[in-house]
Backbone atoms as SQL, in Angstrom:
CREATE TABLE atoms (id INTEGER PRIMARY KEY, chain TEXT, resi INTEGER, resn TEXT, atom TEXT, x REAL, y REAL, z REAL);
INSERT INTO atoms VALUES
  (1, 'A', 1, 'UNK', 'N', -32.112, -16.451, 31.908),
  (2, 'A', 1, 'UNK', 'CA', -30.895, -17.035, 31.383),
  (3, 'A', 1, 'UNK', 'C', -30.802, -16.871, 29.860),
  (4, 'A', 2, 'UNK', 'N', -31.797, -17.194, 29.062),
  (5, 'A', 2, 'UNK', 'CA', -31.891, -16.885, 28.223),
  (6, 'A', 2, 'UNK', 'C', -31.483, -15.332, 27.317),
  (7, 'A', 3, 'UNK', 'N', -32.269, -14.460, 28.143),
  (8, 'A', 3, 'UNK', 'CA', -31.881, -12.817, 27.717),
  (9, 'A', 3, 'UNK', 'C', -30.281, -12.756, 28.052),
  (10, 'A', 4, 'UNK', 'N', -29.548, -13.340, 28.818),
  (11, 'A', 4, 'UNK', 'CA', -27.822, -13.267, 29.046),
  (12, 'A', 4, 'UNK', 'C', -27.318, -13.800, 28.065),
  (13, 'A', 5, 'UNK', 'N', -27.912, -14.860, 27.913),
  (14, 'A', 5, 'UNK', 'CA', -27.476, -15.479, 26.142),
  (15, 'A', 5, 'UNK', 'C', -27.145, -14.715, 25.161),
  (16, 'A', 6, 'UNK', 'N', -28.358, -14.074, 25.046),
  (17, 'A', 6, 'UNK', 'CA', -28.877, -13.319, 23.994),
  (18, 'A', 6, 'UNK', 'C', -27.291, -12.015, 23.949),
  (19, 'A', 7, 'UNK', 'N', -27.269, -11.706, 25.160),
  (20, 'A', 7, 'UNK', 'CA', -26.872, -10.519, 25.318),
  (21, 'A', 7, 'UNK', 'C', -25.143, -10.956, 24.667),
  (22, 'A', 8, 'UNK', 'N', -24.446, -11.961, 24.934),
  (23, 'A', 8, 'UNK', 'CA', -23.551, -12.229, 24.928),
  (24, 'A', 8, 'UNK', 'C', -23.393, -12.854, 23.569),
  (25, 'A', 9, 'UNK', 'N', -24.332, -13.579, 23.068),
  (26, 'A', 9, 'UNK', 'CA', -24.122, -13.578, 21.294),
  (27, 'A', 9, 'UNK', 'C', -23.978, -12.636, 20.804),
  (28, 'A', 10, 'UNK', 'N', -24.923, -11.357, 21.034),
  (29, 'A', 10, 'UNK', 'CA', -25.125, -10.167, 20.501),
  (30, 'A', 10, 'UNK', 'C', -23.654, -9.330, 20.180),
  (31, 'A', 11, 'UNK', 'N', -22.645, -9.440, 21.461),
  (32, 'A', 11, 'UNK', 'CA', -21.521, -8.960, 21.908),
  (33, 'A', 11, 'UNK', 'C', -20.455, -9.543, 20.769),
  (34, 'A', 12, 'UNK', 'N', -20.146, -10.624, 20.699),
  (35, 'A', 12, 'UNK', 'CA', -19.223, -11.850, 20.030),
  (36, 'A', 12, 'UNK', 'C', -20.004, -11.277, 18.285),
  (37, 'A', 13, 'UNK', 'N', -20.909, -10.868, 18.236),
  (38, 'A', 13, 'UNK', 'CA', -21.282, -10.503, 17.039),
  (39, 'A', 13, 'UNK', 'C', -20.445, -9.087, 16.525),
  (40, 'A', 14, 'UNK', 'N', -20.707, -8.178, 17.745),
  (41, 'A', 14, 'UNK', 'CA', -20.751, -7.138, 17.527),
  (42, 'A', 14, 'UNK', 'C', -19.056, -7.217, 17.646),
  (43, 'A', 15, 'UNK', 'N', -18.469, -7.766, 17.641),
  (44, 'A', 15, 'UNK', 'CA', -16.767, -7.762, 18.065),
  (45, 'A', 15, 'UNK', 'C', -16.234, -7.966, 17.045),
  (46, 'A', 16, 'UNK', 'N', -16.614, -9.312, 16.446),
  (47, 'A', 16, 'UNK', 'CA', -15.810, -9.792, 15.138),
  (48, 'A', 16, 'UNK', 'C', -16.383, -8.547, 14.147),
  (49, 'A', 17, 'UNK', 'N', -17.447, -7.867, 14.069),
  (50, 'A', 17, 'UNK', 'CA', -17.978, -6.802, 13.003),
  (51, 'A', 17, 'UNK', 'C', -16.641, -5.501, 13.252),
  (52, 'A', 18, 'UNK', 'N', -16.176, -5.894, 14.640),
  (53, 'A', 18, 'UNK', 'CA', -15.496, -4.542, 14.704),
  (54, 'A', 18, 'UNK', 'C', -13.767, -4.700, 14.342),
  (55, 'A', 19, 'UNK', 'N', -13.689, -6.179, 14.230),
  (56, 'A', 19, 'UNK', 'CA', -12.481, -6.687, 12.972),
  (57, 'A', 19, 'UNK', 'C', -12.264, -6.986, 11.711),
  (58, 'A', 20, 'UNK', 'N', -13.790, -6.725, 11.739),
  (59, 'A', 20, 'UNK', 'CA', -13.972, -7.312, 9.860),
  (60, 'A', 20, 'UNK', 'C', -12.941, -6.991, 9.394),
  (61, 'A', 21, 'UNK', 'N', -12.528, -8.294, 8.510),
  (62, 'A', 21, 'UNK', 'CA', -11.378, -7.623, 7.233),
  (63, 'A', 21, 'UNK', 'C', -11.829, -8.135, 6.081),
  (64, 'A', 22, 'UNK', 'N', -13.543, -8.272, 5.542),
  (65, 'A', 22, 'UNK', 'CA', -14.182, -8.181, 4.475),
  (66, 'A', 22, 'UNK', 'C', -13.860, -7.189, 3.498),
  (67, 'A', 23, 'UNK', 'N', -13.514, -8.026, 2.094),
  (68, 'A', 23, 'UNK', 'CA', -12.793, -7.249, 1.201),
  (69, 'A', 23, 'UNK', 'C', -11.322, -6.725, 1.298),
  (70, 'A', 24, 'UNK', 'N', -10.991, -7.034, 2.041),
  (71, 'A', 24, 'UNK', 'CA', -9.041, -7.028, 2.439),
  (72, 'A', 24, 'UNK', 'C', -8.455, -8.207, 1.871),
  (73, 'A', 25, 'UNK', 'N', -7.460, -7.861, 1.073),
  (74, 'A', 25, 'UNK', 'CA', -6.483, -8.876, 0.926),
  (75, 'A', 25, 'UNK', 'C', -5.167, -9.066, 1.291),
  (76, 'A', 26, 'UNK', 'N', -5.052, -10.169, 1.861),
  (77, 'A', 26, 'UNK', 'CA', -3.685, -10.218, 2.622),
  (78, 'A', 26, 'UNK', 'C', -2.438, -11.245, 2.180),
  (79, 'A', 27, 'UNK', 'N', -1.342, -10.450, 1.804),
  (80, 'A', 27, 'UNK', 'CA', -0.211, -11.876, 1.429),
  (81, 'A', 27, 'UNK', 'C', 0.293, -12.249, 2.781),
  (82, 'A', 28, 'UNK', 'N', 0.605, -13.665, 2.931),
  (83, 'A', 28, 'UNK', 'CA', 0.974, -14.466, 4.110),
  (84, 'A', 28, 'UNK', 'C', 2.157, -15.269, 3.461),
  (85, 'A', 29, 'UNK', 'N', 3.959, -14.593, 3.231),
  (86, 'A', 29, 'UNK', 'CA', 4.207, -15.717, 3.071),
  (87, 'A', 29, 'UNK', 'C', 5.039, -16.437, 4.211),
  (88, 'A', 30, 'UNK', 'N', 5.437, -17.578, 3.589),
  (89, 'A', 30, 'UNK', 'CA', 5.511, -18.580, 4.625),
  (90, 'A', 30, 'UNK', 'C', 4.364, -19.383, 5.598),
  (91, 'A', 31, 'UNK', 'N', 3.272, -19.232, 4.297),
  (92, 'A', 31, 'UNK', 'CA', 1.957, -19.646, 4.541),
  (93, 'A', 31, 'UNK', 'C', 1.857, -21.070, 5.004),
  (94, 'A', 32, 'UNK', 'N', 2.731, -21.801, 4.940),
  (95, 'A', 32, 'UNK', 'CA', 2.866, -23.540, 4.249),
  (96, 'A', 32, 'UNK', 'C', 3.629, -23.503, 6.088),
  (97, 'A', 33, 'UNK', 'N', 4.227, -22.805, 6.758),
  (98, 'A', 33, 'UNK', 'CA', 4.667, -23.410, 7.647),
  (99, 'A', 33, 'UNK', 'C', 3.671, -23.348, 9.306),
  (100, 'A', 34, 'UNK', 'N', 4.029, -23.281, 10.080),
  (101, 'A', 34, 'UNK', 'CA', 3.068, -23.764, 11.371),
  (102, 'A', 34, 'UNK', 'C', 2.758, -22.347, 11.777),
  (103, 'A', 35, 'UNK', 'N', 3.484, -21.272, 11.537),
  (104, 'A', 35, 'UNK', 'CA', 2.980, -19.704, 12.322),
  (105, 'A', 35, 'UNK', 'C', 2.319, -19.202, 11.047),
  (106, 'A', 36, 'UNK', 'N', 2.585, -19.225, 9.678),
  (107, 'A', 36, 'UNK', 'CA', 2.225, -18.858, 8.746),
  (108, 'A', 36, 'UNK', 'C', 0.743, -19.495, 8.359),
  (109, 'A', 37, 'UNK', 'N', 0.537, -20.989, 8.746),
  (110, 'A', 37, 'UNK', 'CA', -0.968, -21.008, 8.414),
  (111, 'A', 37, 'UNK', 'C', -1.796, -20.419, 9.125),
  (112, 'A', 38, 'UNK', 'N', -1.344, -20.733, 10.344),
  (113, 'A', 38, 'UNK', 'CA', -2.609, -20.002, 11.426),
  (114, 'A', 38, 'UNK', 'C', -2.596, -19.168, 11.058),
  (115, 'A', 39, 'UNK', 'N', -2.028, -17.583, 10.792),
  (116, 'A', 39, 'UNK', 'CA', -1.866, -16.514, 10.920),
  (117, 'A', 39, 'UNK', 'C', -3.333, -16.496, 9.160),
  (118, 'A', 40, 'UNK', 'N', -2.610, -17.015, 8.436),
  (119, 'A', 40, 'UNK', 'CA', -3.246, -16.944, 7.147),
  (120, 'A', 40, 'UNK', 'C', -4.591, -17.653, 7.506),
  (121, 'A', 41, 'UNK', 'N', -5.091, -18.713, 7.965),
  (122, 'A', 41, 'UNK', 'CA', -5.843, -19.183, 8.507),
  (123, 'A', 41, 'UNK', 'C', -7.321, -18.472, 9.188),
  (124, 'A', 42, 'UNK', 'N', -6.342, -17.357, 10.014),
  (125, 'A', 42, 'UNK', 'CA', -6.863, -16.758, 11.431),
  (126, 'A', 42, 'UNK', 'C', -7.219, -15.188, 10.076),
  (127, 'A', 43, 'UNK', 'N', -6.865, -15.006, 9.377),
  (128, 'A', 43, 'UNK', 'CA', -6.999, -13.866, 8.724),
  (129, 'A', 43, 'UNK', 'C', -8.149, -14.339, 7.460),
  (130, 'A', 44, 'UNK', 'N', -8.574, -15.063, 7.478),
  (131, 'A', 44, 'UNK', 'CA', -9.572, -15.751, 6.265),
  (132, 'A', 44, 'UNK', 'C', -10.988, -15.819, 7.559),
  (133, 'A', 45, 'UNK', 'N', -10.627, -16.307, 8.780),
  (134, 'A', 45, 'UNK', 'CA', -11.797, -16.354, 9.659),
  (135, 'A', 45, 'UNK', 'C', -12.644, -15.103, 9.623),
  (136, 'A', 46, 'UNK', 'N', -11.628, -13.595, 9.784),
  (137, 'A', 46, 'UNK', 'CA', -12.326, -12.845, 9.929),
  (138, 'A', 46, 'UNK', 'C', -12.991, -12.020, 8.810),
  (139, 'A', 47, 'UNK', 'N', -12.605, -12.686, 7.299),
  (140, 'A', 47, 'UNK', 'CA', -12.928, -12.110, 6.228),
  (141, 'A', 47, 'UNK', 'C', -11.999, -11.564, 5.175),
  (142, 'A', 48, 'UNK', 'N', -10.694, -11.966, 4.955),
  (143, 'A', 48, 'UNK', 'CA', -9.700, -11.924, 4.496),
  (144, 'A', 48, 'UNK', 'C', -9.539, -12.350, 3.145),
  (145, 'A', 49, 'UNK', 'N', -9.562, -12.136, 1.892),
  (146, 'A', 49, 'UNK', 'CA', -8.802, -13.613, 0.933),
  (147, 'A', 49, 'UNK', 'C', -7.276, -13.387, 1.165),
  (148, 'A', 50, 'UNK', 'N', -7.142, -14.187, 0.634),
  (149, 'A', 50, 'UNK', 'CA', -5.322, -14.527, 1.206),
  (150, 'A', 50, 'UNK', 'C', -4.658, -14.849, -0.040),
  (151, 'A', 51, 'UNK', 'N', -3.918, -14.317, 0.041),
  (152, 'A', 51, 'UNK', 'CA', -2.784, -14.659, -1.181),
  (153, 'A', 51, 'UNK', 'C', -1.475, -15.381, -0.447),
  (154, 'A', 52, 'UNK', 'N', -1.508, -16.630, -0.325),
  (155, 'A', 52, 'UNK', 'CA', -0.967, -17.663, 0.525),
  (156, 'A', 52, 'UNK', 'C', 0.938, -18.208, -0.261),
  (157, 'A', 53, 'UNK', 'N', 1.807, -17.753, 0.221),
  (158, 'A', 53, 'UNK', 'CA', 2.861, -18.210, -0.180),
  (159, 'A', 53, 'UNK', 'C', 3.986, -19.073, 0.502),
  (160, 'A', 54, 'UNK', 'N', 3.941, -19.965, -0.086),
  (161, 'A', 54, 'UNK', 'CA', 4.545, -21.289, 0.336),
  (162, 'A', 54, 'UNK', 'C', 6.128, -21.347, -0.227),
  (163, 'A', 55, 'UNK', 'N', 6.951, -21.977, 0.065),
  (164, 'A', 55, 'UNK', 'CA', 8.539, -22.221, -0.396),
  (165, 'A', 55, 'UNK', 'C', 9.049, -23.687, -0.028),
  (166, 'A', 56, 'UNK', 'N', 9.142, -23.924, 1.179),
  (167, 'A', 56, 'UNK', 'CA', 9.856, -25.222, 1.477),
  (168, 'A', 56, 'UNK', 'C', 8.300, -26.634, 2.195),
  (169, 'A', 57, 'UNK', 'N', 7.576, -25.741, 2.694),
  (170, 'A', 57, 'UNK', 'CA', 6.810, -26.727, 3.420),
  (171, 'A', 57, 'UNK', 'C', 5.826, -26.995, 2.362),
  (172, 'A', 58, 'UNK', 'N', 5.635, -27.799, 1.104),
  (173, 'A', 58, 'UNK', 'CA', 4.636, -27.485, 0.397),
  (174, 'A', 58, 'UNK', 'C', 3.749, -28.714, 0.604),
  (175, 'A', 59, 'UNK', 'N', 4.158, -29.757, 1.452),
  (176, 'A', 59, 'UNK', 'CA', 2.845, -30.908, 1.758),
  (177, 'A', 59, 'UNK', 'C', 2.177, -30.151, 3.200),
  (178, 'A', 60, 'UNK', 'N', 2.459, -29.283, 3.457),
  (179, 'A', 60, 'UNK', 'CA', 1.152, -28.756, 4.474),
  (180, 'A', 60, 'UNK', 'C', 0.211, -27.444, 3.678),
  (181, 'A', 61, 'UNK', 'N', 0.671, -27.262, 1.839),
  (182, 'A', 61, 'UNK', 'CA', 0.149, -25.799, 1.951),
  (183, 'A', 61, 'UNK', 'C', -1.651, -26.537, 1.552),
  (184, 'A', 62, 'UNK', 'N', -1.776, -27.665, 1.051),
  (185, 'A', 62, 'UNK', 'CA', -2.925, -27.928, 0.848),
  (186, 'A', 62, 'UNK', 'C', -4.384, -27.899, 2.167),
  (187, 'A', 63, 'UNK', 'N', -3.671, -28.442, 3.381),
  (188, 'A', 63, 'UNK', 'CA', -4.409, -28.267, 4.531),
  (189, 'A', 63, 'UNK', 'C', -4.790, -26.581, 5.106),
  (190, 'A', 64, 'UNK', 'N', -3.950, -25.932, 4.755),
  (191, 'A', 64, 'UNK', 'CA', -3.804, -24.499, 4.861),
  (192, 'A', 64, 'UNK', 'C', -4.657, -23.785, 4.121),
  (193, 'A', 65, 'UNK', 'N', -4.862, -24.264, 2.740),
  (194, 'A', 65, 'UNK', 'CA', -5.562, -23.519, 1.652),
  (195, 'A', 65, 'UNK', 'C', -7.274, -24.030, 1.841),
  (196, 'A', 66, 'UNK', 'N', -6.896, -25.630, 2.460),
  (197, 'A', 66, 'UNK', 'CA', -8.553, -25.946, 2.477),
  (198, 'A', 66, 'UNK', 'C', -9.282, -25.371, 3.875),
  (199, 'A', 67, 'UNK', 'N', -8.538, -25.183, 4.604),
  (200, 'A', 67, 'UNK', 'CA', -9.251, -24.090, 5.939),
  (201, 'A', 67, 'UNK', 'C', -9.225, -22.651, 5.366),
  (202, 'A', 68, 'UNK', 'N', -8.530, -22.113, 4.877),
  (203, 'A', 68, 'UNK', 'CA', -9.133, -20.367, 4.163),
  (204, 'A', 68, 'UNK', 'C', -10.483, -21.125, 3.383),
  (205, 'A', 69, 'UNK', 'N', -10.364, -21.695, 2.642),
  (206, 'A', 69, 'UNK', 'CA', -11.292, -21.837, 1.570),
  (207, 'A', 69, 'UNK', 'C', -12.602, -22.098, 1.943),
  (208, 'A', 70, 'UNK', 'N', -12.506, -22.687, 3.528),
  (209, 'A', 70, 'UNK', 'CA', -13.728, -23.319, 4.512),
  (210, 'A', 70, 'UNK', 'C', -14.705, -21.900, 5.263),
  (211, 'A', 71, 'UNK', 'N', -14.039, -20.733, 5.143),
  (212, 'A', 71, 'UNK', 'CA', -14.598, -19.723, 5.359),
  (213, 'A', 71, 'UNK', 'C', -15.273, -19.006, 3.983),
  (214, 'A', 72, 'UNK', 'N', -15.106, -19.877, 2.635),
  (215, 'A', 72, 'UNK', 'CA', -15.501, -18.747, 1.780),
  (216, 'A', 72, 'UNK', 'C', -15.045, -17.651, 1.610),
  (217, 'A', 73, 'UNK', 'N', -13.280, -17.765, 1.708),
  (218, 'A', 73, 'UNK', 'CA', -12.683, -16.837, 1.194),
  (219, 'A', 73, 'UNK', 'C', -11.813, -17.289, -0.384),
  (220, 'A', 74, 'UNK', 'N', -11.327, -16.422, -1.039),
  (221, 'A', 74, 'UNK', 'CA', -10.800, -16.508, -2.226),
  (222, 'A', 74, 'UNK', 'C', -9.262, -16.870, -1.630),
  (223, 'A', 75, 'UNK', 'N', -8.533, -17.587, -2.156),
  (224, 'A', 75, 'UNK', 'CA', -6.960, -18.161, -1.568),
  (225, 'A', 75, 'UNK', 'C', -6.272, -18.005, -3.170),
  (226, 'A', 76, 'UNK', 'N', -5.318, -17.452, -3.032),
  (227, 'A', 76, 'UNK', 'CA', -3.952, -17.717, -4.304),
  (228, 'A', 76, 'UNK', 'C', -3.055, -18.195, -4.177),
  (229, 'A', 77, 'UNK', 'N', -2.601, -19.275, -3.887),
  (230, 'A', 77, 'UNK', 'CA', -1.569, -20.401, -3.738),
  (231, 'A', 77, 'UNK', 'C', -0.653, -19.819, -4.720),
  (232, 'A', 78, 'UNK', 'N', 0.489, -19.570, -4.179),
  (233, 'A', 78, 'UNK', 'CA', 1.592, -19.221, -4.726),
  (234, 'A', 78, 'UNK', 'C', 3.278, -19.618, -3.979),
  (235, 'A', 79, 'UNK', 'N', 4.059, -19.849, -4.897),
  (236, 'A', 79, 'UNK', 'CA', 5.330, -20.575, -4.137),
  (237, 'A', 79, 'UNK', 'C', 6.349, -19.140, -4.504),
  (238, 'A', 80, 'UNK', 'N', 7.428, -19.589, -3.532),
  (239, 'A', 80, 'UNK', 'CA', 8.150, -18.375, -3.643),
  (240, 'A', 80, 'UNK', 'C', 9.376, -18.468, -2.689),
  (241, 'A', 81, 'UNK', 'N', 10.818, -18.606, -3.045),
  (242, 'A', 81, 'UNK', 'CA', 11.919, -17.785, -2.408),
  (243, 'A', 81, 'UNK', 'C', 11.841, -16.301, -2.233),
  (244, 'A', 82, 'UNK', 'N', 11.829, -15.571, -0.993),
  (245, 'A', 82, 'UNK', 'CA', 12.186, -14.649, -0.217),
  (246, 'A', 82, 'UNK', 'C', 13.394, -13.930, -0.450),
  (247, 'A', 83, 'UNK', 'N', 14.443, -14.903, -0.798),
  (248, 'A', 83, 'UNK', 'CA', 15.321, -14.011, -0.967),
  (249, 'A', 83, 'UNK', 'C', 15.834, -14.078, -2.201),
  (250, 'A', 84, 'UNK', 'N', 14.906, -14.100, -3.205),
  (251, 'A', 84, 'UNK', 'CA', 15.018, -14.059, -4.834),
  (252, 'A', 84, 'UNK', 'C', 14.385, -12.995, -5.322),
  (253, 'A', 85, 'UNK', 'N', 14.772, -11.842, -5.412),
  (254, 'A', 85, 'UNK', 'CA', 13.985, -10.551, -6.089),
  (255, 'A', 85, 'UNK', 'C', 13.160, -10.656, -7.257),
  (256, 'A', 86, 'UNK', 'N', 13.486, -11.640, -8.384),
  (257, 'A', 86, 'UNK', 'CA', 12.545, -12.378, -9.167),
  (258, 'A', 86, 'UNK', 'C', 11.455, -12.692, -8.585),
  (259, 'A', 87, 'UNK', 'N', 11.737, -13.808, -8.123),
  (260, 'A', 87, 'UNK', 'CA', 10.734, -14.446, -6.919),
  (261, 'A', 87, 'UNK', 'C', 9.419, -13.606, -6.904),
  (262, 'A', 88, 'UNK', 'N', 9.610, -12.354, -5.979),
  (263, 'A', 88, 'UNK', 'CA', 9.360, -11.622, -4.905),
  (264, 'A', 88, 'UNK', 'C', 8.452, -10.544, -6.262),
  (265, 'A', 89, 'UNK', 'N', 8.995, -10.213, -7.183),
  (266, 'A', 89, 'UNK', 'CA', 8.221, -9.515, -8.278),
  (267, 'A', 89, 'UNK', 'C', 7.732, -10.826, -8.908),
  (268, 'A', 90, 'UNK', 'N', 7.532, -11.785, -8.826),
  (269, 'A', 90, 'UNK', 'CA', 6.815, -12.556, -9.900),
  (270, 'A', 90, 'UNK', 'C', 5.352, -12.800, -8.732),
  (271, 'A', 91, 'UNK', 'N', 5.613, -12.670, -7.212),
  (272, 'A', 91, 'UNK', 'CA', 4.122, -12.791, -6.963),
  (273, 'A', 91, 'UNK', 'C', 3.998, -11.554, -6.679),
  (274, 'A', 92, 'UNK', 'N', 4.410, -10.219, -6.996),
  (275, 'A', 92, 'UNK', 'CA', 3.608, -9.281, -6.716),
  (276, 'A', 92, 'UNK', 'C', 2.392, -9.498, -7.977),
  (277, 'A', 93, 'UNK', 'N', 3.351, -9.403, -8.967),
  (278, 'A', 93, 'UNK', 'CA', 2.634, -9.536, -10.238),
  (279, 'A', 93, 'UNK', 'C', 1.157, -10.607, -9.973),
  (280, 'A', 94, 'UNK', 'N', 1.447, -11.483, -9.606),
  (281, 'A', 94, 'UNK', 'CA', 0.781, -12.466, -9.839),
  (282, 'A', 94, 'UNK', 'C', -0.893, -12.191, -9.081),
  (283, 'A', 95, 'UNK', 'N', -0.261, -11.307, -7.852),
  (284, 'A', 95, 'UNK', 'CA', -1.307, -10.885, -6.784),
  (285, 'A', 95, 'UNK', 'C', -1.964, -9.817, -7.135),
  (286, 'A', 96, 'UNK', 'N', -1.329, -8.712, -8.112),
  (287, 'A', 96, 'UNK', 'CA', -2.014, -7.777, -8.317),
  (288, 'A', 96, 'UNK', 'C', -3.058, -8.212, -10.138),
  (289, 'A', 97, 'UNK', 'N', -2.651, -8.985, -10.443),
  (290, 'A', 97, 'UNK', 'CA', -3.175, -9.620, -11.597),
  (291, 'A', 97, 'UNK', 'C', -4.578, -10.020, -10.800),
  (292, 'A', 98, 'UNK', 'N', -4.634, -10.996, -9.768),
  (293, 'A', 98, 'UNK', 'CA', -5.801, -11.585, -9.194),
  (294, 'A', 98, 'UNK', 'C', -6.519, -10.829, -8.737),
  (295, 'A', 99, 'UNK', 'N', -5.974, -9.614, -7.292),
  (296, 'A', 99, 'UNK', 'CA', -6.863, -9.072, -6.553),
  (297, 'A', 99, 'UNK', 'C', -6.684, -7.750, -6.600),
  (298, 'A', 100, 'UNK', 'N', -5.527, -7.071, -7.635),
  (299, 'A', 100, 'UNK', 'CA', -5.670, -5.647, -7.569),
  (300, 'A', 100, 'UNK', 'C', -4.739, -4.921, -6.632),
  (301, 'A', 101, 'UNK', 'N', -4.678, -5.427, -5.493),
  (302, 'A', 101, 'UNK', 'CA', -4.043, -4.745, -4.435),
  (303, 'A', 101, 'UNK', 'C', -3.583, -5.665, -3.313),
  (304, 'A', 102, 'UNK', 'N', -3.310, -5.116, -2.411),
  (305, 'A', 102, 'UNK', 'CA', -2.780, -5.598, -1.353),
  (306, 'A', 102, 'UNK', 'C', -3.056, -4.813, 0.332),
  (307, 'A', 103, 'UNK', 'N', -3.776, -5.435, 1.265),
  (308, 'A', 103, 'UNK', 'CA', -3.690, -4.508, 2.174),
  (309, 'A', 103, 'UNK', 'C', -3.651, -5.022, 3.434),
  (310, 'A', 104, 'UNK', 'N', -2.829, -6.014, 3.878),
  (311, 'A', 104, 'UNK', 'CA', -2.181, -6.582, 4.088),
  (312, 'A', 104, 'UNK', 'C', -1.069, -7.384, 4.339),
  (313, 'A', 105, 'UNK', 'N', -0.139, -7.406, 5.144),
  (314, 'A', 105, 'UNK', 'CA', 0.958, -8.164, 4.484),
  (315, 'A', 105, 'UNK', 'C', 1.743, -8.655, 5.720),
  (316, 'A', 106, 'UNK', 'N', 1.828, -10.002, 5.689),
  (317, 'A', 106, 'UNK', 'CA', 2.435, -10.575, 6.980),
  (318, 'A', 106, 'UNK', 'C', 3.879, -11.618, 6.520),
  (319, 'A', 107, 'UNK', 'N', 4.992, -11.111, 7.058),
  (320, 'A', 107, 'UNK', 'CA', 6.334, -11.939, 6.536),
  (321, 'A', 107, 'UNK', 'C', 6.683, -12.810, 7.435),
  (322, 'A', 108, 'UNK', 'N', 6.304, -14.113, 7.225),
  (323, 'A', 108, 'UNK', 'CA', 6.589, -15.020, 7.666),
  (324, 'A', 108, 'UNK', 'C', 7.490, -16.140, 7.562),
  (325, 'A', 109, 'UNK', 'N', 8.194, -15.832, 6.906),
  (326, 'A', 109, 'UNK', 'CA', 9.112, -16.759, 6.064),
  (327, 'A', 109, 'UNK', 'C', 10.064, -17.380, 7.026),
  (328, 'A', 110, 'UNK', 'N', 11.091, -18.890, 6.670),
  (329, 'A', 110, 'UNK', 'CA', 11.882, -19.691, 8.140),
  (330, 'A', 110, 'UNK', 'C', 12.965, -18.951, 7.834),
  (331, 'A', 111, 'UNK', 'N', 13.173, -17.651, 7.892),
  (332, 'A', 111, 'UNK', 'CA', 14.639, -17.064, 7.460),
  (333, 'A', 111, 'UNK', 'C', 15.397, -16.576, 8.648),
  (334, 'A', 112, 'UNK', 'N', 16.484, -15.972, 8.682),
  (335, 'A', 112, 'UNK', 'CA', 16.706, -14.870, 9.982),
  (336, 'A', 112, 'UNK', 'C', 17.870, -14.262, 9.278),
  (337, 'A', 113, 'UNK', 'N', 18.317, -13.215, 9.935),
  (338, 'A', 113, 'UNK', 'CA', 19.323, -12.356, 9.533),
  (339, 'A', 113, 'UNK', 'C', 20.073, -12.075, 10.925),
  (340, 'A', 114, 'UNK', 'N', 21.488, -12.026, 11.277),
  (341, 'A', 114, 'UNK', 'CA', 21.781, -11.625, 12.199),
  (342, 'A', 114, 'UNK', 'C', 22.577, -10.588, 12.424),
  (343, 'A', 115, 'UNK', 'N', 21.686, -9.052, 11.946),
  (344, 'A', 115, 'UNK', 'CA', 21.602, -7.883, 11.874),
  (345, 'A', 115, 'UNK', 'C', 20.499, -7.298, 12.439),
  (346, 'A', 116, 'UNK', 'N', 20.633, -5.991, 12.809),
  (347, 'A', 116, 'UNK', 'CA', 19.255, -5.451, 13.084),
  (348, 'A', 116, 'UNK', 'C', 18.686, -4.867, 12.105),
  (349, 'A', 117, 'UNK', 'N', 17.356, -4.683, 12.616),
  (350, 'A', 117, 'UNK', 'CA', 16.178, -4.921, 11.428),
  (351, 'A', 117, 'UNK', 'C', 16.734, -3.934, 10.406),
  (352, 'A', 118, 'UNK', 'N', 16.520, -2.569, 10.950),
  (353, 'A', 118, 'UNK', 'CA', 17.305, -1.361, 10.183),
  (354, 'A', 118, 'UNK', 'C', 18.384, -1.604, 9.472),
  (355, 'A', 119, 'UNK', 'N', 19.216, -2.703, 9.440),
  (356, 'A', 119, 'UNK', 'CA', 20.283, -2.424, 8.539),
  (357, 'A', 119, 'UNK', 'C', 19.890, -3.760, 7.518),
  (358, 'A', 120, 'UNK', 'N', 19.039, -4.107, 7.074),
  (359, 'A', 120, 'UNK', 'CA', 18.695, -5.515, 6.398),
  (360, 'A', 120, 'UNK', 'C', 18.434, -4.577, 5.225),
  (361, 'A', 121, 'UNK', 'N', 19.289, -4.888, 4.063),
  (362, 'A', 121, 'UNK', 'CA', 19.636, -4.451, 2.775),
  (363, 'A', 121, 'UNK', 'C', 19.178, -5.351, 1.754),
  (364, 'A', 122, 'UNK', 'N', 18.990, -4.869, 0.233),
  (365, 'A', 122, 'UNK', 'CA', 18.856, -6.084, -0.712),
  (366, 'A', 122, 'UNK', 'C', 19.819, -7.279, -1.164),
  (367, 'A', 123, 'UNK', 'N', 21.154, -6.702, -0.155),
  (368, 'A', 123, 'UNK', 'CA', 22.578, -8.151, -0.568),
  (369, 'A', 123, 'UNK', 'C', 22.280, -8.878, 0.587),
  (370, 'A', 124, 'UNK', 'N', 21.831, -8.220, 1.580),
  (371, 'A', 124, 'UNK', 'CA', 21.550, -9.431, 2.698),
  (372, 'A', 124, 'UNK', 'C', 20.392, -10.407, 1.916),
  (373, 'A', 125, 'UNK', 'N', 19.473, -10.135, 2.054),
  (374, 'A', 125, 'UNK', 'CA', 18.149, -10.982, 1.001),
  (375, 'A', 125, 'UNK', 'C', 18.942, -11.783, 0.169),
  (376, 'A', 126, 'UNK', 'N', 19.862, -11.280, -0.493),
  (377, 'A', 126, 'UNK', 'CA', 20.535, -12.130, -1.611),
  (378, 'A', 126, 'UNK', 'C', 21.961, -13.296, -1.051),
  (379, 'A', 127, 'UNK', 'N', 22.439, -13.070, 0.086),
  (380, 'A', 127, 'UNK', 'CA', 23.340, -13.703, 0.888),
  (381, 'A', 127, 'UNK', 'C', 22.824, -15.146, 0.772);
């Protein structure tokens, strides 16, 4: 029983090694809301730092930032409208100031457009 143990830690080892995202950095915004933490959350588990962006939900971004941070990943708390092109260049800036790059990137934001994806322009963003 023991050697099945063995065998099946070994496996769960060898799995998450084959998701590593050690040394990846990922922006999550809409970090602060319920799909956006997990996601940011779930991306710090496997080795992620996160560049975490929040807008409207900002009494959940602290619970959010202290689970990345619980893996010993690096977190950049940053706030941000989506559909403010300012905005949107003030955390690129801000992210490439911290981590250099980006390789990653998950849009999570509470927005919608009711267009298809292909035709979503910079006046829609600004609507």
């Amino acid at each position: 029983m023991m050697y099945r143990s063995k065998i099946i830690e070994e496996q769960n080892v060898n799995m998450r090694n084959l998701f590593s995202l050690d040394e990846c950095v990922a922006v999550v915004t809409g970090a602060g809301g319920s799909m956006g933490s997990v996601i940011s959350v779930g991306l710090a588990s496997y080795g992620a730092d996160i560049v975490a962006v929040g807008h409207k939900n900002r009494d959940r971004m602290p619970e959010t930032l202290r689970k990345i941070r619980s893996f010993g990943r690096k977190v950049l708390e940053t706030y941000c409208d989506v559909t403010s092109q300012e905005d949107v260049d003030r955390i690129v800036d801000e992210t490439m100031n911290e981590f250099g790059r980006v390789d990653i990137y998950v849009n999570m934001p509470g927005y919608s457009f009711r267009v298809d994806a292909a035709d979503v322009n910079i006046s829609d963003w600004n609507a």
